[in-house]
PyMOL Python script that loads the backbone (N, CA, C, O; Angstrom):
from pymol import cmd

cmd.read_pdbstr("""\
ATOM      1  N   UNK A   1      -6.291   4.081  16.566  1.00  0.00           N
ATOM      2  CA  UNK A   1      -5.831   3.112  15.580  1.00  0.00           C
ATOM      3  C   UNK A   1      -5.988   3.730  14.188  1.00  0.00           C
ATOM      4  O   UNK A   1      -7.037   4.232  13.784  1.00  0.00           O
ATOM      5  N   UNK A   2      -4.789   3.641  13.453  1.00  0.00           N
ATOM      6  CA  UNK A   2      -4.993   3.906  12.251  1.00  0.00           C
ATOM      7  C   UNK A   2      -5.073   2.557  11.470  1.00  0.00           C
ATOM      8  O   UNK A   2      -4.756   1.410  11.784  1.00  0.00           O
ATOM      9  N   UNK A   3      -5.704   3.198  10.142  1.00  0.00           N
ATOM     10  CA  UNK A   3      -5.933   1.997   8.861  1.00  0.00           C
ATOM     11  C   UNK A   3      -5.779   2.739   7.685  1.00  0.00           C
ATOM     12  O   UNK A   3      -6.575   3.652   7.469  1.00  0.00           O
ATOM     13  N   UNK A   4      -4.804   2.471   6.822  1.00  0.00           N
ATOM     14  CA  UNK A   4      -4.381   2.750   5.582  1.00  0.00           C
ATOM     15  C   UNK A   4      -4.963   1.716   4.709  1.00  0.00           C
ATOM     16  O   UNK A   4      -5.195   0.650   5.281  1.00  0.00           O
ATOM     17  N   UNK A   5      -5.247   1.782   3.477  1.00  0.00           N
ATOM     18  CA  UNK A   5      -6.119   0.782   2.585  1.00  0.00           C
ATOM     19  C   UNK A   5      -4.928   1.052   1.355  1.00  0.00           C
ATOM     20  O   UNK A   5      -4.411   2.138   1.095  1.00  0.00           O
ATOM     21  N   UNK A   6      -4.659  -0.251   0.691  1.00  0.00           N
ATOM     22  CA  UNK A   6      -3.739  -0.437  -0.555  1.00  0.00           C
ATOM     23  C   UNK A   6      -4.752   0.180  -1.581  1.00  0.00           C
ATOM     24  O   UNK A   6      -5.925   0.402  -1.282  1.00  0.00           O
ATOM     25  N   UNK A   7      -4.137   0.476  -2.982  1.00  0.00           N
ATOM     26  CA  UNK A   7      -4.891   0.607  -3.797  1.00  0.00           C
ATOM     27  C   UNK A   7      -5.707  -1.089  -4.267  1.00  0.00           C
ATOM     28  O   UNK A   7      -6.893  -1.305  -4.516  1.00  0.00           O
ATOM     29  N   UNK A   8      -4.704  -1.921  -4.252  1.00  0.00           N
ATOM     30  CA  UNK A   8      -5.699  -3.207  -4.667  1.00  0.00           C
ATOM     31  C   UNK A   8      -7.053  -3.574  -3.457  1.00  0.00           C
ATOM     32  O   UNK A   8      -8.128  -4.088  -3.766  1.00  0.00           O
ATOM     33  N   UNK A   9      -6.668  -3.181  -2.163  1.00  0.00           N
ATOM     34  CA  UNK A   9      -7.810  -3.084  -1.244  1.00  0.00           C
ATOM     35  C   UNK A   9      -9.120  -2.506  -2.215  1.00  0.00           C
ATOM     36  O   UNK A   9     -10.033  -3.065  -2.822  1.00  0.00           O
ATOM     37  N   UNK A  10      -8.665  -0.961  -2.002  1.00  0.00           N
ATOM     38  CA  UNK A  10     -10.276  -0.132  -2.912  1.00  0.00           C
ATOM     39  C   UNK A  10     -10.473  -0.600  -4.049  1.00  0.00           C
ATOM     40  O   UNK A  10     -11.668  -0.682  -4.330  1.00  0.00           O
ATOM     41  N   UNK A  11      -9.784  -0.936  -4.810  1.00  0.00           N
ATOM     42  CA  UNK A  11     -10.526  -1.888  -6.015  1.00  0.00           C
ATOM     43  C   UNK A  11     -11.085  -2.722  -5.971  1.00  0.00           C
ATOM     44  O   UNK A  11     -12.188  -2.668  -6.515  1.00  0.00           O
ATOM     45  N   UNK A  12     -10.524  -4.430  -5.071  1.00  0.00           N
ATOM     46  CA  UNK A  12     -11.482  -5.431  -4.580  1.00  0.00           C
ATOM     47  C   UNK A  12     -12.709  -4.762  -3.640  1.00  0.00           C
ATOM     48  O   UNK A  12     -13.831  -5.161  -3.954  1.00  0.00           O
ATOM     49  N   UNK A  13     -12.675  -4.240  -3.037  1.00  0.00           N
ATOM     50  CA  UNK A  13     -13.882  -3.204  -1.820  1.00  0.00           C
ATOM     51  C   UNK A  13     -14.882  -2.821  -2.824  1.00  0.00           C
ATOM     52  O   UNK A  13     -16.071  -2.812  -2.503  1.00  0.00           O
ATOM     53  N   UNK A  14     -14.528  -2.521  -3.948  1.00  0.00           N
ATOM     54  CA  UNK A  14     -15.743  -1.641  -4.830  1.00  0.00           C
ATOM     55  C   UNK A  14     -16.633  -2.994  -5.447  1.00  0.00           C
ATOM     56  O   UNK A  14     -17.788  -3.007  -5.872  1.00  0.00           O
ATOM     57  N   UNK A  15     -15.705  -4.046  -5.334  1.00  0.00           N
ATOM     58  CA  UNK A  15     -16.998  -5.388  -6.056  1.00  0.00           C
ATOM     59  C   UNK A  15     -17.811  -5.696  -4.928  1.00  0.00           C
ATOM     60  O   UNK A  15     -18.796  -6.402  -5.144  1.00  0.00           O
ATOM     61  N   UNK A  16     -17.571  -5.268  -3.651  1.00  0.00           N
ATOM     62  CA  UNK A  16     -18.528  -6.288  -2.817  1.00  0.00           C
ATOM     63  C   UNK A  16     -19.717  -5.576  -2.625  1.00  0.00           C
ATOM     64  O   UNK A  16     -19.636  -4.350  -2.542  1.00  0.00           O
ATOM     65  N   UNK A  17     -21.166  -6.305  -2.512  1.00  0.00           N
ATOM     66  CA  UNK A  17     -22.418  -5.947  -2.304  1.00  0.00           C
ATOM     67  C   UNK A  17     -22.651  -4.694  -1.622  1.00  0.00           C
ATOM     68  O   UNK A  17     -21.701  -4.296  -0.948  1.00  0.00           O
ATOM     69  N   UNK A  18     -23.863  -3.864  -1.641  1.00  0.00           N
ATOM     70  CA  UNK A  18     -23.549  -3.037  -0.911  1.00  0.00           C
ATOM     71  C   UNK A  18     -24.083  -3.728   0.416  1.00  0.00           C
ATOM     72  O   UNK A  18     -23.774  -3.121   1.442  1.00  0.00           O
ATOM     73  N   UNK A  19     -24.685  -4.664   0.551  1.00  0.00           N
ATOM     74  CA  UNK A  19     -24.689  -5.429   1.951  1.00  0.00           C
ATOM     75  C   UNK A  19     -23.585  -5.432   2.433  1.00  0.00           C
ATOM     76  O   UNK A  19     -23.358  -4.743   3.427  1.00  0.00           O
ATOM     77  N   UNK A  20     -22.473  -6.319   1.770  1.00  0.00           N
ATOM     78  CA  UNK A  20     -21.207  -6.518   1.916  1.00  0.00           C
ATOM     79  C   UNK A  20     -20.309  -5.214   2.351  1.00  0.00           C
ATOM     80  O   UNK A  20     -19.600  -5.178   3.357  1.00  0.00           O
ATOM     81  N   UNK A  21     -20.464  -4.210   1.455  1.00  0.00           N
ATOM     82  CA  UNK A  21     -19.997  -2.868   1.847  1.00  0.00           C
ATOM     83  C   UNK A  21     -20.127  -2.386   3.655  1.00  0.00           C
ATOM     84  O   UNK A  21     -19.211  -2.250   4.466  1.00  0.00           O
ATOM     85  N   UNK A  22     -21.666  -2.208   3.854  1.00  0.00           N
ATOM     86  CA  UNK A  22     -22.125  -2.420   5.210  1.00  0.00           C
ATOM     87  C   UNK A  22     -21.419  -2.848   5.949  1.00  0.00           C
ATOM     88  O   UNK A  22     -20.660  -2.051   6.501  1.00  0.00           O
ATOM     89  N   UNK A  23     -21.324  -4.435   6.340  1.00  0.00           N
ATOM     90  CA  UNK A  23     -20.652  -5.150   6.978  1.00  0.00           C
ATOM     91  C   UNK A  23     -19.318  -4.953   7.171  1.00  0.00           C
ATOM     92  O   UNK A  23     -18.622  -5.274   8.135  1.00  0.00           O
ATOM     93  N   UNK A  24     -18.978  -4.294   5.975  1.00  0.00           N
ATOM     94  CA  UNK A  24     -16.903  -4.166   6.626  1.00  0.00           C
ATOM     95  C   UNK A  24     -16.912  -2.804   6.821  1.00  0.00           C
ATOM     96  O   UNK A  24     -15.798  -2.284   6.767  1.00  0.00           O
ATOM     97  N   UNK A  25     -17.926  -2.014   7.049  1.00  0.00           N
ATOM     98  CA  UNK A  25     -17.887  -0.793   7.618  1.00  0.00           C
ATOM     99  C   UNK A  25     -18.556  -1.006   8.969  1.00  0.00           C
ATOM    100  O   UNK A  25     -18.615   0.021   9.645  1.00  0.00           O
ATOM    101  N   UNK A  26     -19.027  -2.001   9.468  1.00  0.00           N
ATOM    102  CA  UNK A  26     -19.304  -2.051  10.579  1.00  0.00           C
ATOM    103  C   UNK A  26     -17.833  -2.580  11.420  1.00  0.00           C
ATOM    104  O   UNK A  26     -17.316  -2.020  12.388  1.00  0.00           O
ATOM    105  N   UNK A  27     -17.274  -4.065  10.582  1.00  0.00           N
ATOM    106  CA  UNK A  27     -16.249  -4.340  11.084  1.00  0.00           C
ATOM    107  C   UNK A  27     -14.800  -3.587  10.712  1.00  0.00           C
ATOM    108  O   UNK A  27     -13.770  -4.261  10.713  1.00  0.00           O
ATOM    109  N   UNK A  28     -14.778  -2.580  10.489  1.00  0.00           N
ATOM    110  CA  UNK A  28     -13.515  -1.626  10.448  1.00  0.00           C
ATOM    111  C   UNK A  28     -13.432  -0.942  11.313  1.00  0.00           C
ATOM    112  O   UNK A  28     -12.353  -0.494  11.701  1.00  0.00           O
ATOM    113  N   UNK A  29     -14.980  -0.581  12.045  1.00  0.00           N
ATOM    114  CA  UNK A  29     -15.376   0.097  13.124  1.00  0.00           C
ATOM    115  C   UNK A  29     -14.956  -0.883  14.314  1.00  0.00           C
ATOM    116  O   UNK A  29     -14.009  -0.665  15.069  1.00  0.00           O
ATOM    117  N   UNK A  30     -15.617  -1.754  14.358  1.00  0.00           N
ATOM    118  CA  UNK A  30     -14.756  -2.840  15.268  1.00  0.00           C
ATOM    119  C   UNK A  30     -13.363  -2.827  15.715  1.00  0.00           C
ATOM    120  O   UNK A  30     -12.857  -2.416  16.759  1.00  0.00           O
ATOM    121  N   UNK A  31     -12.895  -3.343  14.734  1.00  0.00           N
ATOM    122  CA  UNK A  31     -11.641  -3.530  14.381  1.00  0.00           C
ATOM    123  C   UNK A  31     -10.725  -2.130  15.044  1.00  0.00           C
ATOM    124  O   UNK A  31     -10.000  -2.291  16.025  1.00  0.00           O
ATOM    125  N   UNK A  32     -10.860  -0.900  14.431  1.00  0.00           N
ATOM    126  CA  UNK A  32     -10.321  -0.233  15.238  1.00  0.00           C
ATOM    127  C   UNK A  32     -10.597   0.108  16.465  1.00  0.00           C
ATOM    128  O   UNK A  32      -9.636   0.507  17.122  1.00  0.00           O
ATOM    129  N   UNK A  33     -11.721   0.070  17.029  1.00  0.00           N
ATOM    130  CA  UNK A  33     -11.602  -0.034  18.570  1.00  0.00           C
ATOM    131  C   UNK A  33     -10.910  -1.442  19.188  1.00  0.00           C
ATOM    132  O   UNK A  33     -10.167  -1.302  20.159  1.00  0.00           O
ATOM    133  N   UNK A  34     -11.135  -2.793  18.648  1.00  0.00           N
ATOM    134  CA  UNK A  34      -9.824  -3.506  19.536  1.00  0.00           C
ATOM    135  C   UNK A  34     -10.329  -4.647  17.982  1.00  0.00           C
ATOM    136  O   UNK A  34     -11.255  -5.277  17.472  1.00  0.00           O
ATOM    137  N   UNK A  35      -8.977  -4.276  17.848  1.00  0.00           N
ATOM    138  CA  UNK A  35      -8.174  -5.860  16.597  1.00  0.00           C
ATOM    139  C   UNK A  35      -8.292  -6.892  17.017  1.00  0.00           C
ATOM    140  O   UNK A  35      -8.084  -7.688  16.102  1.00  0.00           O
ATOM    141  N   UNK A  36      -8.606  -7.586  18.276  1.00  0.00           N
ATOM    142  CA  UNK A  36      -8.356  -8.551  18.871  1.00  0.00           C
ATOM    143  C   UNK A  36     -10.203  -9.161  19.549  1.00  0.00           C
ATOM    144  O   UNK A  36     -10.610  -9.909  20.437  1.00  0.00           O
ATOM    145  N   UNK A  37     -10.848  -8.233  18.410  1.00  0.00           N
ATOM    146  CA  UNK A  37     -12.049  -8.307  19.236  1.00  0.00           C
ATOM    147  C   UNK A  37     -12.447 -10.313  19.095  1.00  0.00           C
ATOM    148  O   UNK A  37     -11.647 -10.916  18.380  1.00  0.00           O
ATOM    149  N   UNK A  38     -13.247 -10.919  19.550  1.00  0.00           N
ATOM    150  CA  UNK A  38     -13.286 -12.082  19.260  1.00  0.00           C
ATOM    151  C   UNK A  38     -14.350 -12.285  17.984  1.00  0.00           C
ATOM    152  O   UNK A  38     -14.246 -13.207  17.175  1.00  0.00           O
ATOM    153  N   UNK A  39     -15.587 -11.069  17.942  1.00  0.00           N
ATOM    154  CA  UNK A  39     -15.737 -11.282  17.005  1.00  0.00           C
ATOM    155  C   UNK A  39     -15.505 -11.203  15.562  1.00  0.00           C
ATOM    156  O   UNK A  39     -16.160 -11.791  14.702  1.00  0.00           O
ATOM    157  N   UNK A  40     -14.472 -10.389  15.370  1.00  0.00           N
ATOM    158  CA  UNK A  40     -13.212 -10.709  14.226  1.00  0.00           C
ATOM    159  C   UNK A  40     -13.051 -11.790  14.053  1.00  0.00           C
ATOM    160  O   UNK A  40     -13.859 -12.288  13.269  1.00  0.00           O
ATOM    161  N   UNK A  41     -12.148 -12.590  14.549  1.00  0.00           N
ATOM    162  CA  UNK A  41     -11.718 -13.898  14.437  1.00  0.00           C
ATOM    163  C   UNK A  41     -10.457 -13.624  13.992  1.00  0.00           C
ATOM    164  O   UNK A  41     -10.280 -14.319  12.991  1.00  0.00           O
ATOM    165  N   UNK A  42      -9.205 -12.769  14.297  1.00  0.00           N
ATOM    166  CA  UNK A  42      -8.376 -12.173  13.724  1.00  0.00           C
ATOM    167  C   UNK A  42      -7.501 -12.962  13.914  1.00  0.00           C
ATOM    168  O   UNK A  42      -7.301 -13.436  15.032  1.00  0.00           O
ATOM    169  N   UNK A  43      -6.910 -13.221  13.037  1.00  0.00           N
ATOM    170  CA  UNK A  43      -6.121 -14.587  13.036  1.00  0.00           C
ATOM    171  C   UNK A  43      -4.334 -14.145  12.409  1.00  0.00           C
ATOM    172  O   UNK A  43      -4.103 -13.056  11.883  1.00  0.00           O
ATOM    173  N   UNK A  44      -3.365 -15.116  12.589  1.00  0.00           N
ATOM    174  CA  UNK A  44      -2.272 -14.324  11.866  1.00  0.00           C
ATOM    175  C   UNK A  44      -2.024 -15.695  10.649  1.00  0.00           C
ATOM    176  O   UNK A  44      -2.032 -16.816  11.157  1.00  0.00           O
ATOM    177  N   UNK A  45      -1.882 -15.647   9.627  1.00  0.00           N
ATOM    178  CA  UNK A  45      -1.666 -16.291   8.432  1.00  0.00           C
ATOM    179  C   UNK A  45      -0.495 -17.280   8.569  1.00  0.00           C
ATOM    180  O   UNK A  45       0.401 -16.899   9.322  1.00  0.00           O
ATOM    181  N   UNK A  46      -0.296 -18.766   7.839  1.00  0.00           N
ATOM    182  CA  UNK A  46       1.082 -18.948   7.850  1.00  0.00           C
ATOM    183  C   UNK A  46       1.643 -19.162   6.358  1.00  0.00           C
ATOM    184  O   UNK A  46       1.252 -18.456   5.429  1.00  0.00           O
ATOM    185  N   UNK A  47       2.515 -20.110   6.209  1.00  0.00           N
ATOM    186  CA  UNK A  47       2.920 -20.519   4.778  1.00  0.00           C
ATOM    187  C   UNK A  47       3.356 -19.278   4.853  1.00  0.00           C
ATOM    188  O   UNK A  47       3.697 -18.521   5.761  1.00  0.00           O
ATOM    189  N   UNK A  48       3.241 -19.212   3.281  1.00  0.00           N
ATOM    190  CA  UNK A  48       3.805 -18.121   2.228  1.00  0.00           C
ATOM    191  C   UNK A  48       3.228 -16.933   2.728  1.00  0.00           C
ATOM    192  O   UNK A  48       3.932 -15.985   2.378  1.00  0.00           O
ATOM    193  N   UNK A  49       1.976 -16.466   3.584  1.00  0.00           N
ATOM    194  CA  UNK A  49       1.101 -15.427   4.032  1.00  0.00           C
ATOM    195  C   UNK A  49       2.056 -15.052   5.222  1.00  0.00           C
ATOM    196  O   UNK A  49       1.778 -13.894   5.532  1.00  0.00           O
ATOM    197  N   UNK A  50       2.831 -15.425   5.836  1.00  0.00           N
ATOM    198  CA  UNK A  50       2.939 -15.425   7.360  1.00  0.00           C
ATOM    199  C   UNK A  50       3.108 -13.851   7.748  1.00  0.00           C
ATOM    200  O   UNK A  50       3.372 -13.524   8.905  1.00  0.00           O
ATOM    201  N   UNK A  51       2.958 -13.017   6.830  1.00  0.00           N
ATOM    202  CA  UNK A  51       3.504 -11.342   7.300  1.00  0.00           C
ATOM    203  C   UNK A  51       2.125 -11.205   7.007  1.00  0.00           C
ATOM    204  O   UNK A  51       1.893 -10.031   7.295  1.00  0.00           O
ATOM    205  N   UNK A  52       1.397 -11.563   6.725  1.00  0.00           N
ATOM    206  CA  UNK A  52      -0.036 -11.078   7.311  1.00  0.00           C
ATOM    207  C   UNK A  52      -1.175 -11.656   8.445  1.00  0.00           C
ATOM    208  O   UNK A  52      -0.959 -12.698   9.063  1.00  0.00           O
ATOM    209  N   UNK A  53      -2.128 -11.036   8.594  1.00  0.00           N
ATOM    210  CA  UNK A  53      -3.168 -11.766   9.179  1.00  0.00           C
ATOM    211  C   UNK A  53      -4.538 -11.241   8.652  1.00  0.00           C
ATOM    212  O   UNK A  53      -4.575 -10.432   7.725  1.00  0.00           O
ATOM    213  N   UNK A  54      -5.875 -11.802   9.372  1.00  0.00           N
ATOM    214  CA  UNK A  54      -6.647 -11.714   8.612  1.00  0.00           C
ATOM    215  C   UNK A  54      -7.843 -11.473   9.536  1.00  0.00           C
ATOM    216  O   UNK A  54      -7.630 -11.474  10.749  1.00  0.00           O
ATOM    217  N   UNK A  55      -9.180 -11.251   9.038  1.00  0.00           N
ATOM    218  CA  UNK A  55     -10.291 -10.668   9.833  1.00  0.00           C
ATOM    219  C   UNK A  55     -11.887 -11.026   9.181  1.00  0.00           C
ATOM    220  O   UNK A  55     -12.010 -10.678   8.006  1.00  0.00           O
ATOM    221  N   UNK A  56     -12.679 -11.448   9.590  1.00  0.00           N
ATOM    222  CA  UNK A  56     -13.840 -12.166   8.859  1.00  0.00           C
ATOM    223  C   UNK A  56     -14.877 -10.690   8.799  1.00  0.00           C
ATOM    224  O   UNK A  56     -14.985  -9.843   9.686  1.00  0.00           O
ATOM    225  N   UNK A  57     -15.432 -10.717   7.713  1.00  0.00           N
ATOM    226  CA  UNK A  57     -16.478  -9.876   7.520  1.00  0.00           C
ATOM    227  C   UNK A  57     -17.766 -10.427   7.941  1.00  0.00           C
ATOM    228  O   UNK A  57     -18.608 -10.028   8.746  1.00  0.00           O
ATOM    229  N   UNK A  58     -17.677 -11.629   7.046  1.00  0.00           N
ATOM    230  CA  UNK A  58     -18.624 -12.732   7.358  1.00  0.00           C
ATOM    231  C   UNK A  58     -18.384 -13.758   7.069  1.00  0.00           C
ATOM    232  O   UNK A  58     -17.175 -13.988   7.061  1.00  0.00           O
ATOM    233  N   UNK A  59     -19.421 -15.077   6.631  1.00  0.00           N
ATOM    234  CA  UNK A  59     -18.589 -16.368   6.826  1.00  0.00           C
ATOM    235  C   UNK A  59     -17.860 -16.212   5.950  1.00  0.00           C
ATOM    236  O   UNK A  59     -16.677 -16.480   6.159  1.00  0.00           O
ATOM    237  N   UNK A  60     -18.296 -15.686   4.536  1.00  0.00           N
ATOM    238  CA  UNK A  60     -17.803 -15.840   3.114  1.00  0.00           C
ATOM    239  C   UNK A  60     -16.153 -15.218   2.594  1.00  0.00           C
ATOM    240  O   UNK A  60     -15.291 -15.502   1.761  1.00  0.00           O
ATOM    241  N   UNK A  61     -16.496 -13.774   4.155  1.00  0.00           N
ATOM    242  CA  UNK A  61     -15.513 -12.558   3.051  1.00  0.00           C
ATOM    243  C   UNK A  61     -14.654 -12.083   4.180  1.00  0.00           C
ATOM    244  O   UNK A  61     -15.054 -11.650   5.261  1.00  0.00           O
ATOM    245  N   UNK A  62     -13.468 -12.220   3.797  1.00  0.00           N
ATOM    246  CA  UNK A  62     -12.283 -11.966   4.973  1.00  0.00           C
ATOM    247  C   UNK A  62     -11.367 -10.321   4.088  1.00  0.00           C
ATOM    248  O   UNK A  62     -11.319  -9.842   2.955  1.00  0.00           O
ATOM    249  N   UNK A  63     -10.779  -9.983   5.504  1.00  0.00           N
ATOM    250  CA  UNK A  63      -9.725  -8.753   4.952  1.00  0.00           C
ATOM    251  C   UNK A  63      -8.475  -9.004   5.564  1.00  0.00           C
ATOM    252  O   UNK A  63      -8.180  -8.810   6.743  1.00  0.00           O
ATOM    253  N   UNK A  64      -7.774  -9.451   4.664  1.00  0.00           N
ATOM    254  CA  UNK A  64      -5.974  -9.812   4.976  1.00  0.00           C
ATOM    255  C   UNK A  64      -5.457  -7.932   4.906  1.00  0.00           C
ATOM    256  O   UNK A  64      -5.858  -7.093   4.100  1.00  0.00           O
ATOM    257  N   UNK A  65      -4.561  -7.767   5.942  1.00  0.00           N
ATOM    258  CA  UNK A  65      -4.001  -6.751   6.296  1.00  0.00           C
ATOM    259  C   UNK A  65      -2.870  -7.338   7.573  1.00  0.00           C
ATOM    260  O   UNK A  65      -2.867  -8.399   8.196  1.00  0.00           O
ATOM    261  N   UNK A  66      -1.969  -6.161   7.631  1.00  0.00           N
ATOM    262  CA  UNK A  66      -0.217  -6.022   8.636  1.00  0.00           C
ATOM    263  C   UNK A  66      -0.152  -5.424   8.942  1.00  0.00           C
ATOM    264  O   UNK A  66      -0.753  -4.426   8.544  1.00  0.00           O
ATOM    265  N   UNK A  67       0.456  -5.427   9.723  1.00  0.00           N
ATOM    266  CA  UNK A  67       0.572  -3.880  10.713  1.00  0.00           C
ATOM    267  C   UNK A  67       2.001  -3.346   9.877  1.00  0.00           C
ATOM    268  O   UNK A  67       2.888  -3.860   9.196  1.00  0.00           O
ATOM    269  N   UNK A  68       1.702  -2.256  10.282  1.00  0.00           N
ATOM    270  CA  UNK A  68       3.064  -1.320   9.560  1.00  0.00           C
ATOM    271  C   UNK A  68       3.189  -0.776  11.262  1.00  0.00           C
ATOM    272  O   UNK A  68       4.306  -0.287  11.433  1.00  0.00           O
ATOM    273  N   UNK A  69       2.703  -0.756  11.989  1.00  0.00           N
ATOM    274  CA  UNK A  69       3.454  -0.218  13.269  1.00  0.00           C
ATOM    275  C   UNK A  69       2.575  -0.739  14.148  1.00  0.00           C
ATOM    276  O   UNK A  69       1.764  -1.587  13.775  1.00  0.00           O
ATOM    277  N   UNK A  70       2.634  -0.211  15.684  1.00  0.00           N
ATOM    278  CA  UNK A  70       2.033  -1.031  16.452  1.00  0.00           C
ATOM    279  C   UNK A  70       0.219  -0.376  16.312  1.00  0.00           C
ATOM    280  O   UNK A  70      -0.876  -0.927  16.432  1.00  0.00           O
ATOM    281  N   UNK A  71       0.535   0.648  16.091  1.00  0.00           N
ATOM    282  CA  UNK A  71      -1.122   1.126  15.989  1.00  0.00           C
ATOM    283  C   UNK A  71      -1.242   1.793  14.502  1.00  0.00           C
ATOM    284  O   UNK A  71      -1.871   2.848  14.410  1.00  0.00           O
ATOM    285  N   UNK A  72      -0.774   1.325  13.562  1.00  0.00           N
ATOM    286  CA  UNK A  72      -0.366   1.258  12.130  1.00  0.00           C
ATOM    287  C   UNK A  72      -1.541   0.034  11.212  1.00  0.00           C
ATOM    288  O   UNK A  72      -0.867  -0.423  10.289  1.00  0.00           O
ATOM    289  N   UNK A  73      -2.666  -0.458  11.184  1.00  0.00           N
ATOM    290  CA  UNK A  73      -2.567  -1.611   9.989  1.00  0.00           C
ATOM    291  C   UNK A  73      -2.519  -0.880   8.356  1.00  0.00           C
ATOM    292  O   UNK A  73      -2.465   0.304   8.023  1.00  0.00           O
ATOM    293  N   UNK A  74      -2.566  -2.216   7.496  1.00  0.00           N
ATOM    294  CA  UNK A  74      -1.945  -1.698   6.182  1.00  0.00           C
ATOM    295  C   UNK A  74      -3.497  -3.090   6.256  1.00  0.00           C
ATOM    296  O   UNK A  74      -3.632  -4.019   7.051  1.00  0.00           O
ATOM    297  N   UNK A  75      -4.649  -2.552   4.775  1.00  0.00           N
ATOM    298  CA  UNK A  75      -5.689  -3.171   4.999  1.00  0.00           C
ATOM    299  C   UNK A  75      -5.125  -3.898   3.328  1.00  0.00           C
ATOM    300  O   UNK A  75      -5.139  -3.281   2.263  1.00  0.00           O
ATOM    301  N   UNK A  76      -4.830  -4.823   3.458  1.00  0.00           N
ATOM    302  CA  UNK A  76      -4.288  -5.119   1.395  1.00  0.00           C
ATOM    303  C   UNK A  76      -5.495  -5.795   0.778  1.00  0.00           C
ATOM    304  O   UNK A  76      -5.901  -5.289  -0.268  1.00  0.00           O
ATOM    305  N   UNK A  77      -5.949  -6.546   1.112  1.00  0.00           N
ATOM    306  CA  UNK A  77      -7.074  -7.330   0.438  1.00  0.00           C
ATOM    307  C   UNK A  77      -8.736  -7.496   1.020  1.00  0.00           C
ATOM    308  O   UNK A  77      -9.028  -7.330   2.204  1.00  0.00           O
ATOM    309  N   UNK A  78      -9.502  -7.768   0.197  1.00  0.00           N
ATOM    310  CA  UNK A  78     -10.466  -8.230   1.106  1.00  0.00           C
ATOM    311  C   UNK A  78     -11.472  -9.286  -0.231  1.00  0.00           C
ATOM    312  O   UNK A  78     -11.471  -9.193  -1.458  1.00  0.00           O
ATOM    313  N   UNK A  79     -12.025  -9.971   0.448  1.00  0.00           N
ATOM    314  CA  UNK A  79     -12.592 -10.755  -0.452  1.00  0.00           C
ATOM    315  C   UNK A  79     -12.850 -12.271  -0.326  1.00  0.00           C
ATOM    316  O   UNK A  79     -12.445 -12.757   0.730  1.00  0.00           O
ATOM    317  N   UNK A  80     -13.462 -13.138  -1.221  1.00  0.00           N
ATOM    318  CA  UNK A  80     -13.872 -14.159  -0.812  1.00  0.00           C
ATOM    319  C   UNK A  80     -12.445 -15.136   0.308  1.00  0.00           C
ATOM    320  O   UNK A  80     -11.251 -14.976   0.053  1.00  0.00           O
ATOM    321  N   UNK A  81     -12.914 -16.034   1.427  1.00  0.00           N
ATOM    322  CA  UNK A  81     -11.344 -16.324   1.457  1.00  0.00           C
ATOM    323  C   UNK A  81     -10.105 -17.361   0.665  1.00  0.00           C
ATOM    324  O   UNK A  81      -8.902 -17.522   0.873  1.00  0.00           O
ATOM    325  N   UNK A  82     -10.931 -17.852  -0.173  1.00  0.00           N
ATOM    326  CA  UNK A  82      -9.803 -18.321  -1.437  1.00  0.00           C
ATOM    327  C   UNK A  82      -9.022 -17.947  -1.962  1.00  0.00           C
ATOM    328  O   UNK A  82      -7.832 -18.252  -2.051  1.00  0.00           O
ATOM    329  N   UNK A  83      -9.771 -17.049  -2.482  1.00  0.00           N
ATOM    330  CA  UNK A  83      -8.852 -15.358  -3.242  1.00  0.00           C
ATOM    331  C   UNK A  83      -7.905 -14.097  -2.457  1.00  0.00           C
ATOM    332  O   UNK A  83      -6.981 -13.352  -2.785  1.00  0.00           O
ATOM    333  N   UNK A  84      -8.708 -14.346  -1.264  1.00  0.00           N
ATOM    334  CA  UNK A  84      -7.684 -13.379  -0.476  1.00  0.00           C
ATOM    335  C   UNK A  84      -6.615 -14.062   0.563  1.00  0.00           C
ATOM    336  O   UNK A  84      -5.929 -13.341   1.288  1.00  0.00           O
ATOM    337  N   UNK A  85      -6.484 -15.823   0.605  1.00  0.00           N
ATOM    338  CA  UNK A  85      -5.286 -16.132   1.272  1.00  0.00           C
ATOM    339  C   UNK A  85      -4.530 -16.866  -0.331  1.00  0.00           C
ATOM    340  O   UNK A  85      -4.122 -18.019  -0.194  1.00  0.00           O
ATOM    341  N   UNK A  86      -4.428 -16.480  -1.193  1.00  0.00           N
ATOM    342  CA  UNK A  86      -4.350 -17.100  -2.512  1.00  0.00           C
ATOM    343  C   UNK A  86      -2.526 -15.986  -2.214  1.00  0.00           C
ATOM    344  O   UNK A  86      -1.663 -15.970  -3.091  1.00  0.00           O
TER     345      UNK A  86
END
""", "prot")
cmd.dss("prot")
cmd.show_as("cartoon", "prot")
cmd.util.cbc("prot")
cmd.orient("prot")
């Protein structure tokens, strides 16, 4: 599995804790061994979001990303989830 990160990804990524940091380096690790893990919670977005979906870090902090191919994601946001299904 590949994962490409937007530039607005690494910019929001650089505010979060380095706890926070931790945690989505554990779940990226996840994540690429199976997207579908349950403890993700990987969900697909609707409304205005519907070309994305999304992935919990923890309760607080989610990462909206799409696939650009079938073993392709594109990681665009990450961050509280207000701000990142906004």
């Amino acid at each position: 599995m590949e994962i490409n990160l937007s530039s607005h990804f690494l910019k929001r990524a650089k505010r979060l804790s380095a706890k926070e940091k931790k945690e989505l380096s554990v779940r990226t690790d996840l994540f690429r061994e199976n997207p579908n893990d349950p403890g993700l919670k990987t969900h697909a977005l609707s409304g205005k979001l519907k070309s994305f979906l999304s992935f919990s870090i923890n309760r607080k902090k989610r990462v909206k990303f799409m696939w650009v191919d079938k073993k392709i994601a594109l990681f665009i946001d990450v961050g509280p989830h207000d701000e990142v299904y906004r």
